[in-house]
VOGUVO-317731 format. One record per residue (C-alpha): z, x, y; residue number from 1. Coordinates in steps of 0.001 Angstrom, whole numbers. Layout:
N
+---------+---------+---------+------+
|       w |       u |       v | resi |
+---------+---------+---------+------+
|       Z |       X |       Y |  NUM |
...
+---------+---------+---------+------+
***
This chain:
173
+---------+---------+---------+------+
|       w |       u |       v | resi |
+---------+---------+---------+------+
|       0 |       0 |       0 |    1 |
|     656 |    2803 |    2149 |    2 |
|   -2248 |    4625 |    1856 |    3 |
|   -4421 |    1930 |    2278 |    4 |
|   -2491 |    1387 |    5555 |    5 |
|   -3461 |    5184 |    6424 |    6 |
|   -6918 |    5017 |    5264 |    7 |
|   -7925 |    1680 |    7681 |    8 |
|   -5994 |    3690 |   10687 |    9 |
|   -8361 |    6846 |    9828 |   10 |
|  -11627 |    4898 |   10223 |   11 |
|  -10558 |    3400 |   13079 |   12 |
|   -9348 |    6437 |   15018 |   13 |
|  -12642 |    7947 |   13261 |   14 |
|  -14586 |    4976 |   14969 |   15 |
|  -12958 |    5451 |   18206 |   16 |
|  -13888 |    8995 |   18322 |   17 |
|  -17458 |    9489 |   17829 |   18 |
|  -19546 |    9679 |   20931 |   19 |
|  -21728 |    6879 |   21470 |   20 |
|  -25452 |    7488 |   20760 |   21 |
|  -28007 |    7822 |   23617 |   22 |
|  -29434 |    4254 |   23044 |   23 |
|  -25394 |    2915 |   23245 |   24 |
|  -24891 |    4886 |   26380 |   25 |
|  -27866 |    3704 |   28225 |   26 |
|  -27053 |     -59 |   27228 |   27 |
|  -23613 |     702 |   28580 |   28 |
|  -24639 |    2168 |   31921 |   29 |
|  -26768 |    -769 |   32472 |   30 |
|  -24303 |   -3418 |   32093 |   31 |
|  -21762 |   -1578 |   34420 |   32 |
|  -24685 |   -1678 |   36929 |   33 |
|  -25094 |   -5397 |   36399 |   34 |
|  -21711 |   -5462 |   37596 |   35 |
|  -22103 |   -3733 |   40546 |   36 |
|  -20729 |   -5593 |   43926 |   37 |
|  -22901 |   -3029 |   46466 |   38 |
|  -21992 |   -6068 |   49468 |   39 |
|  -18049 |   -6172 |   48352 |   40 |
|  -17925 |   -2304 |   49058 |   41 |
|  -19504 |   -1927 |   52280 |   42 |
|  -16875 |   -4600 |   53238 |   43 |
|  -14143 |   -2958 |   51262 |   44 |
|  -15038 |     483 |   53417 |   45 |
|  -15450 |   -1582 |   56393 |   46 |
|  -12308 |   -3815 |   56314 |   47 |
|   -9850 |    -850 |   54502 |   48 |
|  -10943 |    1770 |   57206 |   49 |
|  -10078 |    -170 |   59718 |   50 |
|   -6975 |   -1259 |   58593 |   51 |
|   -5917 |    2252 |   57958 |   52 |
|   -6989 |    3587 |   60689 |   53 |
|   -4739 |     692 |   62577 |   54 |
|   -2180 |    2787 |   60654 |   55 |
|   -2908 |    6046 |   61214 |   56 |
|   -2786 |    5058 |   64996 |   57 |
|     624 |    3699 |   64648 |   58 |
|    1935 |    6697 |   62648 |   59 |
|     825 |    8999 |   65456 |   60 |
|    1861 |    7358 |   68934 |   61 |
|    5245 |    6636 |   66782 |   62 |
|    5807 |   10241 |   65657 |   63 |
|    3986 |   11733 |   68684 |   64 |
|    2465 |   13945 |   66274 |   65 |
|   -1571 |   14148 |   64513 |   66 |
|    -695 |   14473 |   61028 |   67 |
|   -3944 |   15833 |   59151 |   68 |
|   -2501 |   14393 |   56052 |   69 |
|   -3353 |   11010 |   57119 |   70 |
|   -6926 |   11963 |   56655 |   71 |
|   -6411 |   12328 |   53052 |   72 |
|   -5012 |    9264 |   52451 |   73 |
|   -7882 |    7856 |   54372 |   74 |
|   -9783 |    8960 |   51617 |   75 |
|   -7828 |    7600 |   48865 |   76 |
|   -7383 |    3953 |   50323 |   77 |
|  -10746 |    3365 |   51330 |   78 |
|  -12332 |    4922 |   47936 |   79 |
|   -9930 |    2735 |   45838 |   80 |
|  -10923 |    -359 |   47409 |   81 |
|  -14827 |     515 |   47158 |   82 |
|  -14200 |    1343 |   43609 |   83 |
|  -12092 |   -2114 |   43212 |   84 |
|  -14486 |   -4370 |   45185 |   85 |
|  -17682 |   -2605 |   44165 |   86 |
|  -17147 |   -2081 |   40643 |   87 |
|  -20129 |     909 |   41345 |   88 |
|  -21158 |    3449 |   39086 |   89 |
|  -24247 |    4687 |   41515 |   90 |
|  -24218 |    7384 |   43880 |   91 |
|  -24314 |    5231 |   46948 |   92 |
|  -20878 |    3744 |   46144 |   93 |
|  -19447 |    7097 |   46742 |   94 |
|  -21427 |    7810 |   49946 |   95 |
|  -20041 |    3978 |   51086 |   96 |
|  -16524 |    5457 |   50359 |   97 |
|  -17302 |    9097 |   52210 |   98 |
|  -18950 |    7137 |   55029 |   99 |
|  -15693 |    4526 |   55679 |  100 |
|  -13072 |    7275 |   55039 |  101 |
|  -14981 |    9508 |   58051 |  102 |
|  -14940 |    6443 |   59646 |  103 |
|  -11350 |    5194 |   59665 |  104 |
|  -10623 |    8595 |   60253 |  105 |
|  -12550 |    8857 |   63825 |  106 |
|  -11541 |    5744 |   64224 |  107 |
|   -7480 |    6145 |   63737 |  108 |
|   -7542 |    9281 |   66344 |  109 |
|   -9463 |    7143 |   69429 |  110 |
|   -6971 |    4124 |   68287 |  111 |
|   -4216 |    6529 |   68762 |  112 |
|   -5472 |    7969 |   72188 |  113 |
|   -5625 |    4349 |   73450 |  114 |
|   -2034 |    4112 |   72287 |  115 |
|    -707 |    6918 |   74212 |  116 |
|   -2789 |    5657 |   77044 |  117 |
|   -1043 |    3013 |   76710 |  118 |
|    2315 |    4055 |   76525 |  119 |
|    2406 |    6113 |   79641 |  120 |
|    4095 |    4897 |   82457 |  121 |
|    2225 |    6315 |   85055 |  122 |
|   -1003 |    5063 |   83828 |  123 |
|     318 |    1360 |   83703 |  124 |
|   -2012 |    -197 |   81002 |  125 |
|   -1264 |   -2497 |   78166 |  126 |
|   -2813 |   -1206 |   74687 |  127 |
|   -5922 |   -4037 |   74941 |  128 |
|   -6513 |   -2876 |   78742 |  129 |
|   -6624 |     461 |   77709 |  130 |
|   -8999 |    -233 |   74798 |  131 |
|  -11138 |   -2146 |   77153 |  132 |
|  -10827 |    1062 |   79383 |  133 |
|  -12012 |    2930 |   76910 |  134 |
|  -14486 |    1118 |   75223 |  135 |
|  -16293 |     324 |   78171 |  136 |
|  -16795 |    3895 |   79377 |  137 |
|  -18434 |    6395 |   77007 |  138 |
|  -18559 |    9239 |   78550 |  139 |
|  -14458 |    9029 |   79177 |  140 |
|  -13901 |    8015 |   75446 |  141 |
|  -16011 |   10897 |   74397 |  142 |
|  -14534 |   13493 |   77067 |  143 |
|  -11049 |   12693 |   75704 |  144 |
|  -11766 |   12999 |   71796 |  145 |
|  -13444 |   16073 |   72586 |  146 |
|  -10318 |   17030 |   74517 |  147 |
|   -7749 |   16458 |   71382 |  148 |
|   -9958 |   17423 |   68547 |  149 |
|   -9188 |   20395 |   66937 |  150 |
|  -11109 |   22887 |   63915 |  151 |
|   -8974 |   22168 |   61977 |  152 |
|   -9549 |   18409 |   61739 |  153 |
|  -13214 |   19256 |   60494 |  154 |
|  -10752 |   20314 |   57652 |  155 |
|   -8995 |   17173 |   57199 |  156 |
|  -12042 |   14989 |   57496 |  157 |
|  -14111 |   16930 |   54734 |  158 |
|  -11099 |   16551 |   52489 |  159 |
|  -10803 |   12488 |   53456 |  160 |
|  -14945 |   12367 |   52898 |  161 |
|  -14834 |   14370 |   49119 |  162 |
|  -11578 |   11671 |   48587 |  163 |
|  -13270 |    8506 |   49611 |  164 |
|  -17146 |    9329 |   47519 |  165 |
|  -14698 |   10938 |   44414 |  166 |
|  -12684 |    7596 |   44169 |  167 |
|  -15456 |    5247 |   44890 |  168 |
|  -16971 |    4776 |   41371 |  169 |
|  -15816 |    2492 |   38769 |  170 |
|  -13818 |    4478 |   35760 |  171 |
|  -16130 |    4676 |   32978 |  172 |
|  -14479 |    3562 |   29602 |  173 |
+---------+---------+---------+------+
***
């Protein structure tokens, strides 16, 4: 009785461990691509950047401090929710993923300079009038993120971009 018990749990782990065969692998990959939501992860990287980067702009006018970190995690949010929403195994999932994690990133440091814009006494704005400040002339909004970016957020950013396309695509079983 026992080694009957042993013999079925051999095939099976046997069965479980042989590769599948070209023709099985190519059936695979095209039913994961049938399930493929390309429209639910542009607005998973749309809707989870910005959300983040609302975050990474309250983290820094709290804590008065950039923290390049935040750029990583950036990465990780927005690629999760592209591979949840998306369910992609193609290439352009992960360049939706890079794409909205450069995104919320750029978009969580001008948030935060139109929160210390708005925090500053002498300058007397609320956060919205500052954002319509700021919004409404380019050449200021660009002058100032030239002004506070720094080399080594070009390091922070590439890490957030190879985070959001690396955790973009659906986990192959």
């Amino acid at each position: 009785m026992e080694e009957s018990k042993n013999v079925e749990i051999q095939e099976e782990t046997r069965d479980l461990e042989q590769p599948l065969s070209q023709a099985e692998l190519s059936v695979k990959i095209e039913e994961l691509r049938l399930e493929q939501k390309l429209p639910f992860a542009i607005l998973a990287s749309l809707g989870s950047a910005i959300v983040v980067a609302i975050l990474w702009a309250v983290i820094t006018v709290v804590t008065e401090r950039q923290i390049g970190y935040m750029a990583i995690a950036v990465g990780f949010i927005v690629g999760f929710a592209v591979q949840f929403m998306g369910k992609g195994i193609d290439k352009i999932y992960g360049i939706i993923g890079a794409v909205g994690a450069v995104l919320g990133c750029v978009l969580g440091n001008f948030l935060s300079q139109v929160g210390f814009i708005a925090i500053d006494p002498e300058i007397g704005l609320s956060y919205f009038q500052a954002l319509r400040v700021l919004v409404s002339d380019m050449q200021l909004t660009v002058g100032i993120m030239k002004e506070t970016f720094s080399p080594i957020d070009l390091l922070f950013y590439g890490i957030a971009i190879y985070t959001g396309y690396r955790f973009s695509f659906r986990k192959v079983d």
